[in-house]
N, C-alpha and C positions, 0 to 999 in steps of 0.2 A: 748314489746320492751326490749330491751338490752342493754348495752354499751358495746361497745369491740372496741381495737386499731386498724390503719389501717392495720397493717398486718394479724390481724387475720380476718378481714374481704374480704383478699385478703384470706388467708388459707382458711378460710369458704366458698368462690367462689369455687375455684379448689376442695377440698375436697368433695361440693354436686353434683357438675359436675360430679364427677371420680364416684361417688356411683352412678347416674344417667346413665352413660354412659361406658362400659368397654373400649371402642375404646380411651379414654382418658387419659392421662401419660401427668406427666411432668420431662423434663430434664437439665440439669445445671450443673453449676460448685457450690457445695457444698448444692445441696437443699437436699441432703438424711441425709447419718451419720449425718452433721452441719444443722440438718433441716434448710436451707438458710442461705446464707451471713447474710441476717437482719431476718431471723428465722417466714419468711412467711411463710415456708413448716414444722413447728414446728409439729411434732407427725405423714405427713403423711405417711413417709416409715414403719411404725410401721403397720401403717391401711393398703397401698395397697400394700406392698412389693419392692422388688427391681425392679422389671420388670417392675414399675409402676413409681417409683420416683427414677432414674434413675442418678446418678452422673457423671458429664461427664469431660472429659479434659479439660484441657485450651485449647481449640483448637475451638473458635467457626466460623470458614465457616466449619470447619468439623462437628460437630454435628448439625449447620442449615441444611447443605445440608442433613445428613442423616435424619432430621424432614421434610424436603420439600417432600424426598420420600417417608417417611411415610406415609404423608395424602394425594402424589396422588395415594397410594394404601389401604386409607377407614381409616385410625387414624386418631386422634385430637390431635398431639403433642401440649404442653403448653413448649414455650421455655425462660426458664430465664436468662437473662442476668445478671451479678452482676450488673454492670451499662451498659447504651445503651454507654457510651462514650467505652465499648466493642464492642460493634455491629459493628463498622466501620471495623474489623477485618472478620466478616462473615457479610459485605451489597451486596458484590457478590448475595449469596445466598437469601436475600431477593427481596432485587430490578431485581434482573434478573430472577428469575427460581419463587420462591413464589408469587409476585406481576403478572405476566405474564403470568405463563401456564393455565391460562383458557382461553387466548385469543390467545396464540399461538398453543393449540391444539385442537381448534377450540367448545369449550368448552366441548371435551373431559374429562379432569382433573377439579378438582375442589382443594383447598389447602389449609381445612381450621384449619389452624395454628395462636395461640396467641403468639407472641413475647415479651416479659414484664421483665421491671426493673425500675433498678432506674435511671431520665434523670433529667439535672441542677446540679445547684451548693448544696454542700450540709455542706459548712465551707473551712475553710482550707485546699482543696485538691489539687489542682494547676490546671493548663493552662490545662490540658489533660487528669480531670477526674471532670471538672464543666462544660460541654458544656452541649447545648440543640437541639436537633436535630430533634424538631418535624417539621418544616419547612421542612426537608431534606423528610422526608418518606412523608408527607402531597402530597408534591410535582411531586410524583408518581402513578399516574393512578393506579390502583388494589390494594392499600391498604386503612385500615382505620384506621385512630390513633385517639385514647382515652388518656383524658390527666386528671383524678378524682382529686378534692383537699379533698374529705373527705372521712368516713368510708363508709360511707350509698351510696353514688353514684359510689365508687371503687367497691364495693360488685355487685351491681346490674349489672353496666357497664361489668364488668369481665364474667360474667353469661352468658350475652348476645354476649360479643367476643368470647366465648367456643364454644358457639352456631352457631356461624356464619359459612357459609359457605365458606368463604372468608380470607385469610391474613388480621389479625388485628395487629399493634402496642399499646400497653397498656403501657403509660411510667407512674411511678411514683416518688417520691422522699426519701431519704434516711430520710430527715428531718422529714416526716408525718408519719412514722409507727406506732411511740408511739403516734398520735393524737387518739383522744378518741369520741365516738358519738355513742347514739343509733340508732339500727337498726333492725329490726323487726325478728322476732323470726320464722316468716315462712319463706318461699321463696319468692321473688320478683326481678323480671327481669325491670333493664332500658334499655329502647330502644335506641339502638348506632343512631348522629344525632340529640338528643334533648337535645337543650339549656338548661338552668335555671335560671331563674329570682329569684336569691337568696332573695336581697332586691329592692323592686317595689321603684322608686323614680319619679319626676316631674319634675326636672332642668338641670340633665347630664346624658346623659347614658356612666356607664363604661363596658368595657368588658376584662373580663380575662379569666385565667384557670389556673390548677394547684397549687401548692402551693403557690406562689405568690399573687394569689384570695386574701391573708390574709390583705396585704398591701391596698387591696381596703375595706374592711372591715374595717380597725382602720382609714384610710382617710373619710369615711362616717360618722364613730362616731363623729371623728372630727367638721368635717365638716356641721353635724347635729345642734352643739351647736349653730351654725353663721345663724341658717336655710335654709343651702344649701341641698336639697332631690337629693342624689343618687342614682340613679338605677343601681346595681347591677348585670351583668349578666354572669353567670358562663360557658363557649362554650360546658365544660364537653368535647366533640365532636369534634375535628379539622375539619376532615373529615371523613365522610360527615359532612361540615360546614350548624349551623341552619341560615342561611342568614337572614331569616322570620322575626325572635326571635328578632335580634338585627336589622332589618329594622323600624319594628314597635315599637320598645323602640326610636329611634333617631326619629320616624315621631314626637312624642311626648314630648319629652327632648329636640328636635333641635341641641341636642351638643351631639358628643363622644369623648372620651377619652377611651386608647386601654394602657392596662399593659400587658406586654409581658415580661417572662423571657430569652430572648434569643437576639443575633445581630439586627442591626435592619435593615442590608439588605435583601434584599427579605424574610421577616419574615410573622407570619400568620399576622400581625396586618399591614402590606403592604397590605394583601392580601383585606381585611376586610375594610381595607383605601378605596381601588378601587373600591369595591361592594357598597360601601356608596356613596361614592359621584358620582359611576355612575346610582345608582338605587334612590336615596334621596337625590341630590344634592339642589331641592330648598325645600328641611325641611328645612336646615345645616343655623343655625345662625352663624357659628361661625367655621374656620377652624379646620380642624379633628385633633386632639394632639394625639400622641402614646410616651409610655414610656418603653423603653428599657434597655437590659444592657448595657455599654459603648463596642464601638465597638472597644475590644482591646480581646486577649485571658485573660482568669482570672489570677488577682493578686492571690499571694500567702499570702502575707499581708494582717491582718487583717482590718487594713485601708485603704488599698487602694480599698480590697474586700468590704468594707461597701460602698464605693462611686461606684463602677461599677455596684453595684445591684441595682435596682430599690425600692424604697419603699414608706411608705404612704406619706411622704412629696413630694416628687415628683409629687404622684396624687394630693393630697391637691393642689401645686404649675399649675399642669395641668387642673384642673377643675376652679378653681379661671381663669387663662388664656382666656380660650373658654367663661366664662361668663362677662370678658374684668372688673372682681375687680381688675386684677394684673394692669392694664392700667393706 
């Protein structure tokens, strides 16, 4: 095992891909000369050249589109976004032409293209570069979005979106790069779609993903002293969502509780809400609680940003709730 930061566990994904496979390039705005905005593509134009790590305009539905043609003629374009709060700029090209032409050309074309950056808030950046949009693509037939909070499961996940034959979304956060974690010194692939039961507990099940996971981590420590046992479970996976994963933690726990970095209308933890109470409605002791950000666009303030973000108090506050302490 090793320790390395999340970005270089995102470089070490793409880097063993591109030696593995020639048909694979990534492109972007500043991943060559500035090996990355946040310096995930550190040393690769050096290794595969220009034609390989490839620096693109601001202009992304232009360089989506020209990735979308790529691979329905046999490339694995890797397209990075500085942040997805860019993508809305080139979602033409994803939702309409990447996400679709295996079904509208009758599965003709195949498209498979990684889309990746950084999604949510990440400090101080304002209303129009702290959104989260994994609901938004989740939401659309022919893609899959992966959402990692750590080095070990970005690494593997990434692997396996290169691999895929299919439009994948891989959002990250600007926050996790410098996160730190060993991760094994071979290769190992995770499988897009599977859950993780980070911490097994017996009283609540909670469910997150992405950075945010942390807040449910320091509410369980908490929460541990009082001997309330949290279960933990990390989606990794939007879509395909592990339903399974989290049906059979709630048969067991009787309680969920759902932290989501994002709005909370039509969010994944709506989604998650429905499938529980329509597949496990009589486990449920206890109405379903989800924790969101405030439905406002994000403060620029740093106090007002501390209140619109979700954190471990809130879960603390949410799990006390369902098990009717707060009552």
């Amino acid at each position: 095992m090793k320790t390395i930061q999340f970005r270089e566990a995102i470089c070490e994904a793409m880097s063993e891909e591109m030696r593995r496979d020639e048909s694979i390039y990534l492109m972007g705005e500043e991943v060559a000369e500035y090996n990355g905005a946040y310096k995930a593509s550190k040393g690769m134009l050096d290794e595969f050249g220009a034609k390989r790590v490839i620096d693109t305009p601001i202009a992304e539905l232009g360089f989506g589109g020209i990735a979308v043609g790529s691979a329905m003629n046999g490339n694995r374009p890797i397209v990075e976004y500085m942040t997805f709060n860019f993508s809305l700029v080139g979602i033409d090209q994803i939702i309409n032409n990447a996400a679709k032409i295996r079904q509208m050309s009758g599965g003709q074309f195949n498209c498979p293209i990684v889309f990746r950056g950084p999604t949510g808030a990440a400090g101080q950046l304002g209303a129009t570069h702290s959104q989260a949009f994994e609901n938004w693509f989740a939401n659309t037939p022919g893609l899959k979005v992966i959402v990692p909070s750590n080095p070990y499961d970005a690494k593997g996940l990434l692997k396996a979106a290169i691999r895929d034959d299919d439009p994948v979304i891989f959002m990250e956060s600007e926050q996790m790069y410098g996160d730190k974690m060993e991760v094994p010194e071979g290769e190992y692939i995770i499988p897009i779609g599977v859950a993780d039961i980070k911490r097994a507990g017996t009283d609540v099940t909670v469910v997150s993903f992405g950075k945010i996971i942390k807040e449910a981590y320091k509410a369980a420590d908490e929460l541990a002293k009082e001997g309330i046992s949290i279960e933990v479970i990390d989606l990794r996976t939007v879509r395909p969502m592990d339903h399974k994963t989290i049906l059979e933690s709630v048969k067991k726990t009787n309680r969920l509780v759902i932290l989501e970095e994002a709005w909370p209308f039509g969010s994944i933890s709506s989604e998650i809400t429905f499938r529980i109470q329509d597949e496990a409605f009589d486990y449920l002791d206890a109405p379903i609680k989800r924790i969101t950000t405030a439905d406002t666009p994000a403060p620029y303030s740093p106090v007002l940003l501390a209140e619109w973000m979700p954190n471990a108090n809130d879960v603390i506050k949410a799990v006390k709730d369902v098990l009717y302490i707060n009552k």
